[in-house]
C-alpha positions as CSV (number, residue, x, y, z in Angstrom):
1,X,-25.5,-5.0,-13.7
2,X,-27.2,-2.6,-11.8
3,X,-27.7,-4.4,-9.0
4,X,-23.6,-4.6,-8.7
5,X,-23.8,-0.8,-8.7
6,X,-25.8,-0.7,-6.1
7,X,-23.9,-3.1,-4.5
8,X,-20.3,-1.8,-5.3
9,X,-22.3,1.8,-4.2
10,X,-23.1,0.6,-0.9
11,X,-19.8,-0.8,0.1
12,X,-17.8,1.9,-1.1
13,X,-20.4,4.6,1.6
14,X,-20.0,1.7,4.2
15,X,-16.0,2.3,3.6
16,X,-16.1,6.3,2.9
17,X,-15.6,7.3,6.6
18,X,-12.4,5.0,6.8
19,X,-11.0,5.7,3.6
20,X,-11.9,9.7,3.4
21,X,-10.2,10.0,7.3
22,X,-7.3,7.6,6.1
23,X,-6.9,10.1,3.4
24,X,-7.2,13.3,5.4
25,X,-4.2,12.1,7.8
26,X,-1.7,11.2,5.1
27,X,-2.1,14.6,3.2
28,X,-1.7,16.6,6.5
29,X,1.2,13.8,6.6
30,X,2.9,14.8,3.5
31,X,2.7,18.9,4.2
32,X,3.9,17.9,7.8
33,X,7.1,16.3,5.9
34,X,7.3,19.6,3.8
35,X,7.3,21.7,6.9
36,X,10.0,19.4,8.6
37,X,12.0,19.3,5.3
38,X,11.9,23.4,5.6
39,X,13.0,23.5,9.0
40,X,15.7,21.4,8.6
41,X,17.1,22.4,5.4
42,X,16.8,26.3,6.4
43,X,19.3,25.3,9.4
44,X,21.6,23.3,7.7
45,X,20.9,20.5,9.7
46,X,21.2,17.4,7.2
47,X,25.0,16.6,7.8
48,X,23.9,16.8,12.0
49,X,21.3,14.3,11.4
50,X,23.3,11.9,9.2
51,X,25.9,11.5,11.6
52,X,23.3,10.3,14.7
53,X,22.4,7.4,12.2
54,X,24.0,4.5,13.2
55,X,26.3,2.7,10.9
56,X,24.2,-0.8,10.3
57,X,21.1,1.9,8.9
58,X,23.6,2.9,6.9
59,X,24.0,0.1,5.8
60,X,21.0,-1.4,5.4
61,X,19.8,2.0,2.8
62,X,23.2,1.6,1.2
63,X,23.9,4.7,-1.2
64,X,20.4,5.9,-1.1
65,X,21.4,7.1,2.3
66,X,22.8,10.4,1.4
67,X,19.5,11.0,-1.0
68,X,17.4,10.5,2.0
69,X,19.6,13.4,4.2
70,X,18.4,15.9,1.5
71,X,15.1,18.1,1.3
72,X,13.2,16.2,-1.6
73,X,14.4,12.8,0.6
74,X,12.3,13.8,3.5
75,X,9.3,15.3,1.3
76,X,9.1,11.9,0.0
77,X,9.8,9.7,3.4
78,X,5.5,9.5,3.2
79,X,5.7,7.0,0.4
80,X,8.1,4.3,1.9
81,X,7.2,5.3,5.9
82,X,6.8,1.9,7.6
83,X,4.1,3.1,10.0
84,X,2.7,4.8,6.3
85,X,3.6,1.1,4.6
86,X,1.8,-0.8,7.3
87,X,-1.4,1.6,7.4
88,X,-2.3,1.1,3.8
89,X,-1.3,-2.6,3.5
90,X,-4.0,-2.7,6.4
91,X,-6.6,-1.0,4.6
92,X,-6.1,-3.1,1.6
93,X,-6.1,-6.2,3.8
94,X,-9.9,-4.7,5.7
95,X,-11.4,-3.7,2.2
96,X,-10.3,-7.0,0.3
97,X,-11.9,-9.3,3.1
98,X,-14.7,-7.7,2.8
99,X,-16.8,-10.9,0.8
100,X,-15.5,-13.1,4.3
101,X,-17.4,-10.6,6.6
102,X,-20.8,-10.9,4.4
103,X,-20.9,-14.2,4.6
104,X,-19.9,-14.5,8.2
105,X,-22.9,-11.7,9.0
106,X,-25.4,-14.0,6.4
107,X,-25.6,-10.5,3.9
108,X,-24.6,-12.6,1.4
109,X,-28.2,-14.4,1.3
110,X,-29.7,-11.0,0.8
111,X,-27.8,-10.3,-2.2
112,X,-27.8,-13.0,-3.6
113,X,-31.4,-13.2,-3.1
114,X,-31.3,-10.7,-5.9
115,X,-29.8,-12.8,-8.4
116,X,-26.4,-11.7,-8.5
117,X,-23.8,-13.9,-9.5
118,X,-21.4,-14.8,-7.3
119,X,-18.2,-13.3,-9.1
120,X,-19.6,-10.2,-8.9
121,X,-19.0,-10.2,-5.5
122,X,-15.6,-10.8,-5.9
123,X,-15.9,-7.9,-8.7
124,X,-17.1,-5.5,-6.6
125,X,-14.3,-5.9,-4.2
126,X,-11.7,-5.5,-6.7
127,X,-13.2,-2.7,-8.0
128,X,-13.2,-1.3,-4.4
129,X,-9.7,-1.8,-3.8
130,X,-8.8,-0.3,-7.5
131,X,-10.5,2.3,-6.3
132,X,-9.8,3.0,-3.1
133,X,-5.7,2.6,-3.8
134,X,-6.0,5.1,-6.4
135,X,-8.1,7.9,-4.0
136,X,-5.5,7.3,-1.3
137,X,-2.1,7.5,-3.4
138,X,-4.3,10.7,-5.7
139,X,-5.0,12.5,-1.9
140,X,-1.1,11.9,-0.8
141,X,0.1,13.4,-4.0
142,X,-2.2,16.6,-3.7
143,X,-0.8,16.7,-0.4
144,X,2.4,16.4,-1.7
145,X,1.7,19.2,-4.3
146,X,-0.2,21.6,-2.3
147,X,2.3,21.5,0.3
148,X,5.6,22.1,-1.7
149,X,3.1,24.8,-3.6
150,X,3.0,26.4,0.1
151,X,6.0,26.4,1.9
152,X,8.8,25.0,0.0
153,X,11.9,27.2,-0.4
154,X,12.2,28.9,-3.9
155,X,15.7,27.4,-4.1
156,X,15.2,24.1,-2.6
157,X,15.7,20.5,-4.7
158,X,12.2,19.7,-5.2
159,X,11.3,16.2,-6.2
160,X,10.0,15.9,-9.8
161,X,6.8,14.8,-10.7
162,X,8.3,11.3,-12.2
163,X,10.0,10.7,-8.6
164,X,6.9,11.0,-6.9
165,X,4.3,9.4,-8.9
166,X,6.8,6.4,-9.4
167,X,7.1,6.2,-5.3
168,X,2.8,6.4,-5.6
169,X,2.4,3.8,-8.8
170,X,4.6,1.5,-6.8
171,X,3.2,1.5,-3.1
172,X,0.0,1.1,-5.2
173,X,1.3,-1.9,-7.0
174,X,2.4,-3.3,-3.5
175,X,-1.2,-2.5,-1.8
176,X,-2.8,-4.0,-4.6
177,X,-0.7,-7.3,-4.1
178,X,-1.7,-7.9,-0.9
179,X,-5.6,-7.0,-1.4
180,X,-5.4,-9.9,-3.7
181,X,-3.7,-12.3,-1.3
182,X,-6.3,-11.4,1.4
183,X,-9.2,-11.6,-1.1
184,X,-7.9,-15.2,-2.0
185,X,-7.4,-15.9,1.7
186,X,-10.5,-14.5,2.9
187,X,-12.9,-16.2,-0.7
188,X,-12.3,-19.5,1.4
189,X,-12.1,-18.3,5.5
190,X,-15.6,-18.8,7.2
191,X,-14.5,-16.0,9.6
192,X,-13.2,-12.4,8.4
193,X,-11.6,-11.8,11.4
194,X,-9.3,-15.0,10.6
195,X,-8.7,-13.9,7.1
196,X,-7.3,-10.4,8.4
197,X,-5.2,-12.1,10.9
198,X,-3.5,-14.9,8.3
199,X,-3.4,-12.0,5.8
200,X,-1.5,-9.1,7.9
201,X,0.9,-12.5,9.7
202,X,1.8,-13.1,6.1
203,X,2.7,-9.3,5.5
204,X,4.6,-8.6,8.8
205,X,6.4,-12.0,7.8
206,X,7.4,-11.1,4.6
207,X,8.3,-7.4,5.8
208,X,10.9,-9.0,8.3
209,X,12.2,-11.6,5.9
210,X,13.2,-8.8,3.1
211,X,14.4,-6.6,6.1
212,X,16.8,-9.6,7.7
213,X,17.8,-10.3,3.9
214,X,19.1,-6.8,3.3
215,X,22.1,-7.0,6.0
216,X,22.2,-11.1,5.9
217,X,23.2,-12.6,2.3
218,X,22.2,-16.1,3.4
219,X,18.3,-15.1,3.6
220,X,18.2,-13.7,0.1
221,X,16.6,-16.9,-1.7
222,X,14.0,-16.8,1.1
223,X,13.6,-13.2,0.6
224,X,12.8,-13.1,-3.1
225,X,9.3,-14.8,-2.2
226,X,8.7,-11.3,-0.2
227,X,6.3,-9.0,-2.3
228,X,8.5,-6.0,-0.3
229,X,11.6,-7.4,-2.1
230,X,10.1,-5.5,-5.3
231,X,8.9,-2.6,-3.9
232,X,12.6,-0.4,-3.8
233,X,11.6,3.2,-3.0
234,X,15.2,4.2,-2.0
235,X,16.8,3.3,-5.3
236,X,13.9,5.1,-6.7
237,X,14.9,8.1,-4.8
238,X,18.3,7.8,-5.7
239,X,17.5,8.2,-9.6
240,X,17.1,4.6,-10.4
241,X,14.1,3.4,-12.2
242,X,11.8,1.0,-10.8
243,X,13.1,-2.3,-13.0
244,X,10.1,-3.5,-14.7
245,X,10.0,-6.8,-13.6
246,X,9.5,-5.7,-10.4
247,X,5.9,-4.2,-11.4
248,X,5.2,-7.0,-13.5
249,X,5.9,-9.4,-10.5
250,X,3.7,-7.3,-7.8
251,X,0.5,-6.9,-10.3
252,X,0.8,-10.8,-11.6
253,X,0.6,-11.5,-7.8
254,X,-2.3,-8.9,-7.5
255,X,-3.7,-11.0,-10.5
256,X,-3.1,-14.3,-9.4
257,X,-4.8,-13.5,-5.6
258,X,-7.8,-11.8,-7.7
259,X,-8.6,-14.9,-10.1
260,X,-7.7,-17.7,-7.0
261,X,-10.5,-15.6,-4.9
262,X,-13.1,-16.0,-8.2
263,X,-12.4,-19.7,-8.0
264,X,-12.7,-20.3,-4.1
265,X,-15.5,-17.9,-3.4
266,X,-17.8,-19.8,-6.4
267,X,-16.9,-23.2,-4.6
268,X,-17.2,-22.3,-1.5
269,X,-20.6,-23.5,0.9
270,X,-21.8,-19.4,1.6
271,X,-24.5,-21.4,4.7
272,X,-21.4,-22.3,6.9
């Protein structure tokens, strides 16, 4: 066991610099939102925004549209941000190939040289993303917290804490999801850098396919196989609570990519 510390120790300082900067930009992120939010509900400017949106966007958010043109929608526009969305899912996808680039590199003689099972391996890498997720979504919400502490108005419509840690629990759920496809993909890849390319194709895929399926019907049974199709932050936003099967769904994939990596990483040949 201590020997996995060390190990889950050591790839958690090779990964600090990436996660603790990740981190740094999305909480300047989320007071950024606050200031905007400030500046745009202190002139009134909602109703001048919502009407340079063009009709198929409207569309496409439905009723959530009008919680969006509000000050508590663009304080929480962090959590459901594509370019946010896409950055995380990325991270997730780097940290959970991880095993893939120690084999490629031949670390994974050294430590198994030590007489560490192999599933600790895959352990460890769980454990990283767990952690990881949960020091990235924690850092957003101070953000989120320290900014609204700052320089909210007194009598603006501040989201609640439930709104926002549902919008975090969520975009963890989803980031979680797709660490485990990429650790399943990357347990059998012989190359990391293929893993992180089949893994992140598969994600902008599935992005695209719940996006078309949103404004046409016919590519809703396709779309339902999209782990995006369960992640609805604008519902959310609009007072609706995230329907439990929709959790249950992204952490049984999470599961199901976590215990498929155990079984291809312990059957895989580590010398090719």
């Amino acid at each position: 066991m201590s020997d996995v510390l060390r190990l889950l120790g050591y790839s958690l300082r090779r990964a600090r610099a990436m996660v603790i900067t990740m981190a740094a930009v999305l909480a300047c992120f989320q007071v950024i939102l606050i200031l905007v939010a400030k500046s745009i509900w202190g002139s009134n400017a909602f109703g001048e925004i919502e009407a340079l949106v063009p009709p198929f966007a409207r569309e496409l958010m439905g009723p959530s549209f009008a919680g969006m043109m509000s000050f508590k929608g663009i304080v929480c526009l962090g959590y459901f941000h594509v370019a946010v969305m896409g950055a995380l899912i990325t991270l997730s996808i780097a940290i959970a190939t991880v095993p893939a680039s120690e084999a490629e590199t031949g670390f994974i003689d050294l430590i198994l040289s030590r007489s560490v099972a192999r599933h600790w391996i895959i352990t460890r890498s769980i454990l990283m993303s767990v952690l990881c997720t949960g020091a990235l979504l924690a850092t957003m919400m101070a953000g989120t917290w320290a900014g609204l502490h700052l320089f909210a108005p007194a009598n603006a419509e501040r989201p609640p804490a439930s709104l926002v840690s549902s919008l975090a629990g969520n975009l963890g759920l989803l980031m979680l999801c797709w660490a485990g496809v990429a650790m399943a993909i990357g347990s059998a890849s012989r190359r990391r850098g293929s893993a992180t390319g089949l893994a992140g194709l598969a994600a902008l895929t599935t992005f695209l396919l719940d996006y078309v399926a949103r404004v046409w019907k016919p590519a809703e049974p396709l779309a339902r196989l999209s782990p995006f199709r369960y992640y609805s932050p604008f519902d959310t936003l609009m007072g609706t609570p995230i329907p439990a099967s929709n959790l249950w769904i992204l952490a049984m994939t999470a599961l199901a990519g976590f215990a498929l990596a155990y079984v291809l990483f312990s059957r895989r040949d580590i010398t090719r």
